[in-house]
GUDRENRO-914077 format. One line per field, with one value per residue (C-alpha): residue in one letter; y, x, z; residue number from 1. Coordinates in nm, 2 decimals. Example, Ala and Ser with C-alpha at 12.3 -4.5 7.8 and 13.67 -1.06 7.14 Angstrom:
2
res <- (a, s)
yy <- (-0.45, -0.11)
xx <- (1.23, 1.37)
zz <- (0.78, 0.71)
n <- (1, 2)
//
This chain:
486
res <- (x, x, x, x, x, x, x, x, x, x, x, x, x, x, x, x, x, x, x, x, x, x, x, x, x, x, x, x, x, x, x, x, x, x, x, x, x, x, x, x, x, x, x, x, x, x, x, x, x, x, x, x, x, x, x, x, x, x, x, x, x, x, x, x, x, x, x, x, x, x, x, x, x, x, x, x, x, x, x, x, x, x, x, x, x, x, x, x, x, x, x, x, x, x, x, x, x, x, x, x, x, x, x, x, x, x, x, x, x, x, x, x, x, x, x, x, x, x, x, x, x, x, x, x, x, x, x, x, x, x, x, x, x, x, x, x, x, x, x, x, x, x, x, x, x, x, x, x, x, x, x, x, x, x, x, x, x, x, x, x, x, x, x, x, x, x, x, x, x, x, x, x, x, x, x, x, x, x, x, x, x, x, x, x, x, x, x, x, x, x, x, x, x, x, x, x, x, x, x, x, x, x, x, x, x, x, x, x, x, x, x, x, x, x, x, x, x, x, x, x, x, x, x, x, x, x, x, x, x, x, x, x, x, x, x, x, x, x, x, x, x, x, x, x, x, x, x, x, x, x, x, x, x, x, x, x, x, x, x, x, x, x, x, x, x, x, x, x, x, x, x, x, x, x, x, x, x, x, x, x, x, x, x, x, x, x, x, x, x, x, x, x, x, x, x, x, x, x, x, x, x, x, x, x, x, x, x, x, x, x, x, x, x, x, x, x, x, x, x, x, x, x, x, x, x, x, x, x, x, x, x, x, x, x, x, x, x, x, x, x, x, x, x, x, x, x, x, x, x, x, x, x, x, x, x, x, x, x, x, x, x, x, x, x, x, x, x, x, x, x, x, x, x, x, x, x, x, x, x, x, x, x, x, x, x, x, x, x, x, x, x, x, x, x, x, x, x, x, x, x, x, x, x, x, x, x, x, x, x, x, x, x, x, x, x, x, x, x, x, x, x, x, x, x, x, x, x, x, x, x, x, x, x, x, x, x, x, x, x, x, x, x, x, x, x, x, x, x, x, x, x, x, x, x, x, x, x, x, x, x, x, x, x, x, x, x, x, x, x, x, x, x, x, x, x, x, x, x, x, x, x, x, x, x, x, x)
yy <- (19.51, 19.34, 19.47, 19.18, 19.35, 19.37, 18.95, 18.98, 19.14, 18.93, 18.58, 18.74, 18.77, 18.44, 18.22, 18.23, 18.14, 17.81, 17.72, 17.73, 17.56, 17.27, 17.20, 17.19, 16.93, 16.72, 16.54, 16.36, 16.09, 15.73, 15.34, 15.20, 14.86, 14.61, 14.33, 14.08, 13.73, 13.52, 13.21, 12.93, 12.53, 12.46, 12.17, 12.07, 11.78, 11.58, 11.38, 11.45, 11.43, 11.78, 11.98, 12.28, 12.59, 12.81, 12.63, 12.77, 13.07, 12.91, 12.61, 12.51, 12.45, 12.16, 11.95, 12.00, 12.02, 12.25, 12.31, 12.38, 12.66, 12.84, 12.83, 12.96, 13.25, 13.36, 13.38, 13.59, 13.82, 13.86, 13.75, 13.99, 13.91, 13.99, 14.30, 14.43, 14.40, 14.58, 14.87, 14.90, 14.94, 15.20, 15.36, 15.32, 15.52, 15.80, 15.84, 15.86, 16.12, 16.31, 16.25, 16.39, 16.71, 16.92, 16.95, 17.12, 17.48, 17.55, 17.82, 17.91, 18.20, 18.43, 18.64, 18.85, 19.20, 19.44, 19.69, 19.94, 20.22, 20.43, 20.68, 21.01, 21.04, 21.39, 21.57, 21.76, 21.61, 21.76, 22.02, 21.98, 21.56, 21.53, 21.22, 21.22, 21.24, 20.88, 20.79, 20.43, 20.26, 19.93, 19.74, 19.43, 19.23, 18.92, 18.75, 18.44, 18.37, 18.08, 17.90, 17.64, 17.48, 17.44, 17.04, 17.11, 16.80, 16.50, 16.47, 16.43, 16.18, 16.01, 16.07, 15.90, 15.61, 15.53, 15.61, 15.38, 15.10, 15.11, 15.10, 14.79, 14.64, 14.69, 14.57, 14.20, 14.19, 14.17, 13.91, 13.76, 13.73, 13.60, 13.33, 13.21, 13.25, 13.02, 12.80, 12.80, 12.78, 12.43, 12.30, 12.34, 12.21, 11.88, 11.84, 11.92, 11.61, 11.37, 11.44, 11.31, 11.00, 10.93, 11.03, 10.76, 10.48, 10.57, 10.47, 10.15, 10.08, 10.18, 9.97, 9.62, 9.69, 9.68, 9.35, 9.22, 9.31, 9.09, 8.80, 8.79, 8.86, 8.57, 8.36, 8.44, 8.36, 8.02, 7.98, 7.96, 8.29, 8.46, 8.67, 8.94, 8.95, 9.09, 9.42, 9.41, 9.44, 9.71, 9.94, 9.89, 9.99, 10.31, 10.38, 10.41, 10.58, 10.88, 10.86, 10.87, 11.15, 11.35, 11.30, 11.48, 11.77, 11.80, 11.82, 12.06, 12.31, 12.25, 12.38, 12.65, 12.73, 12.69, 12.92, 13.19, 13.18, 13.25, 13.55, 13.36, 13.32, 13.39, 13.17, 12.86, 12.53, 12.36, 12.62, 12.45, 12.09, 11.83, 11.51, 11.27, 11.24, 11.25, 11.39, 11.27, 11.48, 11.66, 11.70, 11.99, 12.23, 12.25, 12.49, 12.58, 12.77, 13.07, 13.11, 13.17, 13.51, 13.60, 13.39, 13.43, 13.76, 13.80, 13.81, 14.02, 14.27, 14.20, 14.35, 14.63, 14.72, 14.72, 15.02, 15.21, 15.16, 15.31, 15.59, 15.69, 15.65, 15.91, 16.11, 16.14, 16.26, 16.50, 16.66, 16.79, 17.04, 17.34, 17.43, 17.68, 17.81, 18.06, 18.29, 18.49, 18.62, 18.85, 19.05, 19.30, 19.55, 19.77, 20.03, 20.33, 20.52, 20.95, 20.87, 20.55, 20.34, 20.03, 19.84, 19.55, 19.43, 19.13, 19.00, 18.82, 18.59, 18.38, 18.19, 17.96, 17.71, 17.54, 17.27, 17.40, 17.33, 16.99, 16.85, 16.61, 16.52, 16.43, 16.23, 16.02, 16.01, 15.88, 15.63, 15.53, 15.47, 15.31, 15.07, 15.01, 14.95, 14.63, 14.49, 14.54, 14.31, 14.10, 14.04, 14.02, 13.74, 13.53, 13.55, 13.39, 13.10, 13.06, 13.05, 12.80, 12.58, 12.58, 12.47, 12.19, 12.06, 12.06, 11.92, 11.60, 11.60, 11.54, 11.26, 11.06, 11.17, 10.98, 10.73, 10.62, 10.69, 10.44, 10.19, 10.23, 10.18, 9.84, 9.73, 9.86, 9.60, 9.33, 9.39, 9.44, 9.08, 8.93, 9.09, 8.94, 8.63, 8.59, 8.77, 8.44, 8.16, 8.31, 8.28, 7.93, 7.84, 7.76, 8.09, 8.23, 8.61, 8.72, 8.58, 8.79, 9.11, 9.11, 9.08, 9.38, 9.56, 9.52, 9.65, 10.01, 10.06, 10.03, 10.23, 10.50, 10.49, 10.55, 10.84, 11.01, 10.97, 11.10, 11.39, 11.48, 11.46, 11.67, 11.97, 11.87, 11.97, 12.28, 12.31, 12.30, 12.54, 12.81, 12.75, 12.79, 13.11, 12.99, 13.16, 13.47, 13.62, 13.77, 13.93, 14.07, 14.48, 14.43, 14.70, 14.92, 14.89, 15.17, 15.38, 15.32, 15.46, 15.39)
xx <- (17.03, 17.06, 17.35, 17.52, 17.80, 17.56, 17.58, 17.99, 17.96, 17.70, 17.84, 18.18, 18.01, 17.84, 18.16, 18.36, 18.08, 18.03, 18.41, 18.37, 18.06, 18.21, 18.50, 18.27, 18.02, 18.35, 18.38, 17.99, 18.10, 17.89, 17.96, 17.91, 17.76, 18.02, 18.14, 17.87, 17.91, 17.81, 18.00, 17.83, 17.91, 18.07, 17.82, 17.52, 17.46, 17.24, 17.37, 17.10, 17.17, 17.17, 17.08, 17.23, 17.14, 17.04, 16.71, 16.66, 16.50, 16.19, 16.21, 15.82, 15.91, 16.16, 15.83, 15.77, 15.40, 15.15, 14.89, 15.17, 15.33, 15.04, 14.88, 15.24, 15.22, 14.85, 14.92, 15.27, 15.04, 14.77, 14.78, 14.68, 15.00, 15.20, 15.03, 14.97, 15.39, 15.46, 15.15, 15.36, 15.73, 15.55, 15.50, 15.86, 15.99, 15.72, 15.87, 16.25, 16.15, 15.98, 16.30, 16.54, 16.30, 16.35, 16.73, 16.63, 16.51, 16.19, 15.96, 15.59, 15.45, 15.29, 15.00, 14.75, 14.50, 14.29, 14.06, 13.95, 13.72, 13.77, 13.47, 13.57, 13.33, 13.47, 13.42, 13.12, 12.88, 12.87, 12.57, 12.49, 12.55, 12.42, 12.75, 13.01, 13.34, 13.54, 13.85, 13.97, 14.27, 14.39, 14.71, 14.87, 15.15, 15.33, 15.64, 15.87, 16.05, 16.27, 16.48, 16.79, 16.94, 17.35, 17.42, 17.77, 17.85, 17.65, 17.34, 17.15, 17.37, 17.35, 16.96, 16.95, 17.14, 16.86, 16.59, 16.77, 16.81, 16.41, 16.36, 16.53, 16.38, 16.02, 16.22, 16.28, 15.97, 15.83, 16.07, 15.98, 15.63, 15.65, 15.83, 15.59, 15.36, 15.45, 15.52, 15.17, 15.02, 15.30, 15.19, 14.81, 14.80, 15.02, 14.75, 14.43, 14.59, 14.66, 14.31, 14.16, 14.36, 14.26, 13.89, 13.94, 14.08, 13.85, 13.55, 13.70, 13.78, 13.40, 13.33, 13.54, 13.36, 13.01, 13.10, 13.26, 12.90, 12.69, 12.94, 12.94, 12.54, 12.51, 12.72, 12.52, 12.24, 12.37, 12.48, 12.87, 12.97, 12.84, 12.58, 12.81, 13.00, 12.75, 12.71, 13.11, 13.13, 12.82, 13.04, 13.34, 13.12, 12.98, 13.34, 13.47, 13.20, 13.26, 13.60, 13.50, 13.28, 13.59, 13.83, 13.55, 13.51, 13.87, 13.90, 13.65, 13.82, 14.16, 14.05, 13.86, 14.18, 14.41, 14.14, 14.17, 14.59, 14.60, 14.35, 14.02, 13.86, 13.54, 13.53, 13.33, 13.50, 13.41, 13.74, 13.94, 14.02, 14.23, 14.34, 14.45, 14.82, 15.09, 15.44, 15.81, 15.99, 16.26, 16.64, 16.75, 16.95, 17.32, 17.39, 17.56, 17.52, 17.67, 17.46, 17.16, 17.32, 17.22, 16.95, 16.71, 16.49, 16.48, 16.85, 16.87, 16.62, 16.80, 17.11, 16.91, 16.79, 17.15, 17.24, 16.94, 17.05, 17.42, 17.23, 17.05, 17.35, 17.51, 17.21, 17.23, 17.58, 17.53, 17.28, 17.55, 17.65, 17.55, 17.27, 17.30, 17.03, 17.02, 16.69, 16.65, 16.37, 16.20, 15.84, 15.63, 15.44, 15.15, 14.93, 14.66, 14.54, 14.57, 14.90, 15.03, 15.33, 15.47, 15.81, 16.05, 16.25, 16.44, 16.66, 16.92, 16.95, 17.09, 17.02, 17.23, 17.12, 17.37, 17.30, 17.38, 17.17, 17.00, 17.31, 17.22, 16.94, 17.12, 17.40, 17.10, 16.94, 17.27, 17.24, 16.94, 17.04, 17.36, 17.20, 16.91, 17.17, 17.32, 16.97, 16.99, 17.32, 17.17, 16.86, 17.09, 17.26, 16.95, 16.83, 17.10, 17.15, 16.73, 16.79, 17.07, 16.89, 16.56, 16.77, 16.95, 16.65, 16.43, 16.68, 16.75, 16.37, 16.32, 16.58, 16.43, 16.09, 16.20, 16.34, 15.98, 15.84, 16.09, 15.99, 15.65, 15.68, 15.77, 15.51, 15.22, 15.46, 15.44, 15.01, 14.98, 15.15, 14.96, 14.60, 14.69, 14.76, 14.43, 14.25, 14.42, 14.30, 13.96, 13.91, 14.04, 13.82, 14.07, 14.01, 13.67, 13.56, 13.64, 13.99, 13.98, 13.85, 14.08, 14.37, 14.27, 14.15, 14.56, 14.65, 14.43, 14.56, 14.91, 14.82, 14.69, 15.05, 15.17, 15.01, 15.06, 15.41, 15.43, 15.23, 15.46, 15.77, 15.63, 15.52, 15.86, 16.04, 15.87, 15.98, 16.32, 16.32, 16.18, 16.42, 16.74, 16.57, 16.42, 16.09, 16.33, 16.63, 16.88, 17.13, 16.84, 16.71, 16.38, 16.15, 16.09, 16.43, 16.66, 16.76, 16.43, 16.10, 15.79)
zz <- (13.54, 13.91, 14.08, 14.25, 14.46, 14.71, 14.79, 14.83, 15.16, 15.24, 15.18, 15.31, 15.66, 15.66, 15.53, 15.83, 16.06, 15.79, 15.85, 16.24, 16.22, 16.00, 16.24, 16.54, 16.32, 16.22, 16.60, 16.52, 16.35, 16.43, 16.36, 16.03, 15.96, 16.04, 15.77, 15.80, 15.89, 15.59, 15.65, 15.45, 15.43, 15.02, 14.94, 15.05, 15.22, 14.97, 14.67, 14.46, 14.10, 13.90, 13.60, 13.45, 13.67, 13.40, 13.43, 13.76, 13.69, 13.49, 13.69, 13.61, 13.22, 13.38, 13.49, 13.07, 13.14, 12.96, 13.23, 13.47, 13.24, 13.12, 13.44, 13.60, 13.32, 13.40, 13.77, 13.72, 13.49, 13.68, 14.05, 14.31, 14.50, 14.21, 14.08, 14.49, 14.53, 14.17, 14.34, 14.62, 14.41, 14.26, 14.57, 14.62, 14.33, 14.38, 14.73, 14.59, 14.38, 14.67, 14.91, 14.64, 14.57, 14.83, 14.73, 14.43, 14.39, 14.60, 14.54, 14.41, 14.25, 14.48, 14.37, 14.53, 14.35, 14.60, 14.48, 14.77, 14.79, 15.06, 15.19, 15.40, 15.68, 15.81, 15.48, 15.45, 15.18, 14.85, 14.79, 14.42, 14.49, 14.86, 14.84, 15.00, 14.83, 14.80, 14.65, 14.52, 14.48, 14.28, 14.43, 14.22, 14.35, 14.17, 14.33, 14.31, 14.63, 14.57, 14.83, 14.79, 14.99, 14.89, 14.96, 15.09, 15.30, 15.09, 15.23, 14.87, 14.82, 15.16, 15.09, 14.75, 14.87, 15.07, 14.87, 14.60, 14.88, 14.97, 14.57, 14.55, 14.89, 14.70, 14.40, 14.55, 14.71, 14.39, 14.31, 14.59, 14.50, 14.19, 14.33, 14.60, 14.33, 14.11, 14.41, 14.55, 14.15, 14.12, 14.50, 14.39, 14.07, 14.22, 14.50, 14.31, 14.03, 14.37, 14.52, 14.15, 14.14, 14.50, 14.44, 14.13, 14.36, 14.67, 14.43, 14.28, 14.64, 14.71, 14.41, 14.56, 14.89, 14.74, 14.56, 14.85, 15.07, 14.78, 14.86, 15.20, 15.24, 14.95, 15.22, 15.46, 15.34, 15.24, 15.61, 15.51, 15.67, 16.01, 15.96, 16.14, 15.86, 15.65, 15.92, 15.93, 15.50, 15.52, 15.77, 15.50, 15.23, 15.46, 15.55, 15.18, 15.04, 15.30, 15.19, 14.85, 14.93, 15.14, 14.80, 14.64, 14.83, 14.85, 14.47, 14.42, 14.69, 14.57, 14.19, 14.34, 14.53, 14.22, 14.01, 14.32, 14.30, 13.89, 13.98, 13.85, 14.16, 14.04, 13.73, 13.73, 13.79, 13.45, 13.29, 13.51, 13.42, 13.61, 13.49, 13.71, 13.53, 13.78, 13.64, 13.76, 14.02, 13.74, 13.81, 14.02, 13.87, 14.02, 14.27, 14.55, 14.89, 14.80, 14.54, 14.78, 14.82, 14.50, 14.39, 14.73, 14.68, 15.08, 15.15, 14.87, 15.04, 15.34, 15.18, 15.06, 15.37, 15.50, 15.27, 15.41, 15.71, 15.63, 15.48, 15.81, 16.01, 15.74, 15.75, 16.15, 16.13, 15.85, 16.11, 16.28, 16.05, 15.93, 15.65, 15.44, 15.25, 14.97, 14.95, 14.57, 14.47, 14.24, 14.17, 14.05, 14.21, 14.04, 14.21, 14.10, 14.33, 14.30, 14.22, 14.00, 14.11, 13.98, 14.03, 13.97, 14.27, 14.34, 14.62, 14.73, 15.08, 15.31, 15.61, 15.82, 16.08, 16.31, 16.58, 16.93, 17.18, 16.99, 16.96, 17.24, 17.11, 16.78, 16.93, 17.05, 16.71, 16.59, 16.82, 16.74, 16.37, 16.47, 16.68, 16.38, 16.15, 16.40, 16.36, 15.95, 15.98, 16.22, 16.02, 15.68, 15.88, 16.02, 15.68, 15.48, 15.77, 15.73, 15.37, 15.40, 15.64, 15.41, 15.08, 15.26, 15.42, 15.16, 14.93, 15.20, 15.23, 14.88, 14.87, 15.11, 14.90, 14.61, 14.82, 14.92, 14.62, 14.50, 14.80, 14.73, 14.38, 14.44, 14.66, 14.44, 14.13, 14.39, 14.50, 14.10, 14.04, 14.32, 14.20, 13.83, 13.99, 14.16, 13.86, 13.65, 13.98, 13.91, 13.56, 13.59, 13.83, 14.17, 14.31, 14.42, 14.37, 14.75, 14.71, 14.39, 14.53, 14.84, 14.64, 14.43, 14.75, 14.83, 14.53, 14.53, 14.87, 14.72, 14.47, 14.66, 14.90, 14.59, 14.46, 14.80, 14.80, 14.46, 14.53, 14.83, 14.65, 14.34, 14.63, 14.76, 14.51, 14.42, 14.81, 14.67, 14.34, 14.56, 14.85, 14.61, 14.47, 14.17, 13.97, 13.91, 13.67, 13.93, 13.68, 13.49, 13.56, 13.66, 13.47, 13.78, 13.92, 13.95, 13.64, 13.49, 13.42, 13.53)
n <- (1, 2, 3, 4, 5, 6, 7, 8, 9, 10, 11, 12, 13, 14, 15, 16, 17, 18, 19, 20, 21, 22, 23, 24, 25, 26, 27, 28, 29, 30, 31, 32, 33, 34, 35, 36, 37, 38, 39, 40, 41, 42, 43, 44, 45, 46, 47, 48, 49, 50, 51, 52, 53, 54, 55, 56, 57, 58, 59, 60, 61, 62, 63, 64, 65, 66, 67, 68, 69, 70, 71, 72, 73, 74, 75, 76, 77, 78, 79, 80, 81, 82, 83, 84, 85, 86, 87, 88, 89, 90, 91, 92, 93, 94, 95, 96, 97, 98, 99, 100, 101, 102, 103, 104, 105, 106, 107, 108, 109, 110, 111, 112, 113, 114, 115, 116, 117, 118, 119, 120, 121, 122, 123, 124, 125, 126, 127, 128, 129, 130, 131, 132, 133, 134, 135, 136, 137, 138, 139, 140, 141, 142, 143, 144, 145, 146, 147, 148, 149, 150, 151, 152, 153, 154, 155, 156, 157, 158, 159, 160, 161, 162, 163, 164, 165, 166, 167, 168, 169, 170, 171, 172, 173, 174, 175, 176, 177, 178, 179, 180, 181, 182, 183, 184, 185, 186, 187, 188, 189, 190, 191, 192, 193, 194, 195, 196, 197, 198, 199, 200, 201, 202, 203, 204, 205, 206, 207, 208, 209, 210, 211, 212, 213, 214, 215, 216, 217, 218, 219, 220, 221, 222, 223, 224, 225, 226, 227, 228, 229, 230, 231, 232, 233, 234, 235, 236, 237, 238, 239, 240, 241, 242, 243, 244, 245, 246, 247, 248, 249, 250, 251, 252, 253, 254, 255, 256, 257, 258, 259, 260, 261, 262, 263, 264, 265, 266, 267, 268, 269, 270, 271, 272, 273, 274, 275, 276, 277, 278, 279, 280, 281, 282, 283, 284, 285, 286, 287, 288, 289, 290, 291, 292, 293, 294, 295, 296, 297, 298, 299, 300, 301, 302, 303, 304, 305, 306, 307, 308, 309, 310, 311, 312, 313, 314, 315, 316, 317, 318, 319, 320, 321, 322, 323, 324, 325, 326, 327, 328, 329, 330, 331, 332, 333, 334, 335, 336, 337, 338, 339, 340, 341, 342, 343, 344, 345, 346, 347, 348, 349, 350, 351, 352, 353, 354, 355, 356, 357, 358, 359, 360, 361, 362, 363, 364, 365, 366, 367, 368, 369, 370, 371, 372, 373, 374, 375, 376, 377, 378, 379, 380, 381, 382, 383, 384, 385, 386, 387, 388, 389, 390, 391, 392, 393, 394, 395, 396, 397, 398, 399, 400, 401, 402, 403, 404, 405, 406, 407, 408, 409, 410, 411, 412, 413, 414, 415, 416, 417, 418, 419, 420, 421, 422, 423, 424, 425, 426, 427, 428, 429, 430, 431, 432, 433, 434, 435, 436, 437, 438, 439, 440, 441, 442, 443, 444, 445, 446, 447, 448, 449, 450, 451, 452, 453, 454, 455, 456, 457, 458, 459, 460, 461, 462, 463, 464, 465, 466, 467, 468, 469, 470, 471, 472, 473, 474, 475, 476, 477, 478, 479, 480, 481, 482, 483, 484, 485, 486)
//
């Protein structure tokens, strides 16, 4: 049985030097983070009509179109962005579990066997044997050292505060990511649509220009029109079909694009389809700037990275004082030799170490940290006036977006009217076909204004949803948050 009386003197002589090193470690004390300054305006400044904000969080569904949601859900699945920010919160947690380790018990097995043979040279050799004589010996030895550390002034604590705090920053960068992906999937699919229905009216405008050519060379020839108008219709017929070309091009990198963001870059184009069907711009759900606090997944990192900064600054203070370390151990010894021993043992200590002559290097450490934790409440504070400033821009943006959509809308109805008009002179005969073809000419160019603006307005708005934090559930725990498993 272990007698233990021997530790009570042992602990009695290193207690008092632990109480005199604790009140000389008391007078390190840094700065905290101050309060930061989050001061944000009640309203924004636009008066655009809104929705229920629970619809925030799968804001795509609100645009109630197919292709948009199930390409959203592919590229949430299996984007590299996605799965390279959920690698990296991986990461995160694996390096928690290291940080808080070494405030358990430390200690590995120690083994080591010897056999030895060992020849006298000064002996005479044996007559009958002509050998000399030898003798061996067999040596064992097994032992556990262990070593702990006693956490008497918080630093597992202060340790796991900011372990937890880089958890959650690679927490909301995944957050983060899944928003902007399902941004860039929205913005890609919107442009790769408006490139088709611009490819579509650049070759009826090709189409109008050809026609236009025949007239005017058929005039010519007649000797009712210049010939010069005949080489000024051929360079409008060259001009739209390079931009019918261009629109082509376009459209063919924008799916390839779209195809690279859902994580099938390498699939053929043909299993991507677009139609050229543009949707409306849908309601934005209500919010408010405050909400951006909670909502935004980089001021939500920002905050994060706030409480790791606290945690270093408690950490460098905590270096001040004393450690205090407690040494067991136990083993087993074997040997044979001429004469066979073996034996148990355990044992029992302590060591203390106690900042004296570091202690200026330590007051600069804290420094350090205290003045890294200023820039933690600076950057928290940039980033929610950034995030404030997006959100209200975007959201005037997109006013004046459908404003001109609105605009335009009504000079494409007026082209449209005049087009039917002179589609109506022509089939009665008081119109002839270059009248007819200029006045649709008119109307594609409308048309295409048209499609432009709406185009803008739809990326604008997915502008919007991911400046007011949408793509994400901010009250729920994300799988790899805190308090879960892997």
């Amino acid at each position: 049985m272990p007698n233990l009386s021997h530790a009570v003197p042992l602990l009695a002589t290193w207690l008092p030097i632990l109480g005199i090193s604790l009140l000389l470690s008391a007078c390190a004390t840094g700065v905290p983070p101050r309060s930061a300054d989050v001061a944000l305006p009640s309203v924004y400044d636009s008066a655009l009509a809104t929705a229920p904000v629970a619809r925030l969080d799968q804001w795509w569904t609100l645009y109630k179109d197919t292709q948009l949601t199930t390409l959203t859900s592919r590229a949430l699945t299996q984007g590299f962005s996605v799965r390279e920010a959920l690698a990296r919160l991986q990461e995160s947690r694996a390096l928690r579990s290291v940080s808080l380790a070494k405030f358990g018990l430390q200690g590995d097995i120690q083994g080591n066997a010897e056999y030895r043979e060992t020849l006298n040279l000064e002996d005479s050799p044996d007559l009958d044997s002509g050998v000399n004589r030898s003798t061996t010996a067999k040596t064992a030895n097994l032992s556990l050292p262990v070593s702990w550390e006693l956490d008497l002034v918080g630093r597992r604590g202060a340790t796991q505060r900011g372990a937890d705090a880089d958890t959650e920053t690679a927490r909301f960068e995944v957050e983060a990511a899944r928003a902007a992906i399902a941004a860039e999937v929205a913005r890609s699919l919107f442009q790769a649509r408006g490139l088709h229905v611009q490819h579509d009216e650049a070759r009826e405008t090709l189409r109008i220009q050809q026609q236009l050519l025949t007239v005017v060379t058929e005039q010519a020839r007649r000797g009712l029109t210049p010939a010069g108008q005949v080489d000024r219709a051929a360079t409008d017929v060259a001009q739209a079909e390079a931009q019918a070309e261009n629109f082509k091009a376009a459209l063919l990198a924008a799916r390839r694009a779209l195809l690279t963001v859902v994580g099938d870059g390498a699939n053929p184009l043909a299993t991507l389809e677009i139609t050229p069907t543009l949707g409306e711009v849908p309601t934005i759900p209500a919010t408010l700037p405050g909400d951006l606090l909670t909502r935004r997944p980089d001021v939500r990192k920002a905050t994060a990275q706030i409480e790791r900064a606290a945690s270093q600054v408690r950490l460098a203070e905590l270096a001040f004082f004393p450690r205090l370390t407690l040494n067991p151990g136990a083993g087993l010894s074997f040997q044979s030799s001429a004469l066979d021993t073996s034996s148990l043992f355990w044992s029992l200590g302590a060591g203390l170490t106690m900042p004296i002559l570091d202690r200026p290097r330590l007051k600069a450490q804290l420094a350090i940290e205290g003045a890294r934790a200023e820039q933690a409440l600076l950057a928290y504070e940039r980033s929610v006036q950034a995030a404030f400033s997006e959100a209200d821009q975007s959201l005037v943006r997109l006013l004046a977006d459908q404003r001109r959509v609105s605009t335009l809308a009504g000079g494409e109805a007026h082209a449209h009217t005049a087009y039917s008009a002179a589609q109506r002179r022509y089939e009665l005969g008081f119109a002839d076909l270059q009248e007819l073809l200029d006045a649709e000419r008119s109307w594609r160019t409308a048309r295409s204004a048209l499609t432009g603006a709406k185009v803008d307005a739809l990326q604008r708005s997915v502008q919007v949803f991911q400046a007011l934090g949408g793509g994400w559930n901010s009250a729920q725990t994300h799988p790899f948050s805190k308090g879960n498993t892997l």
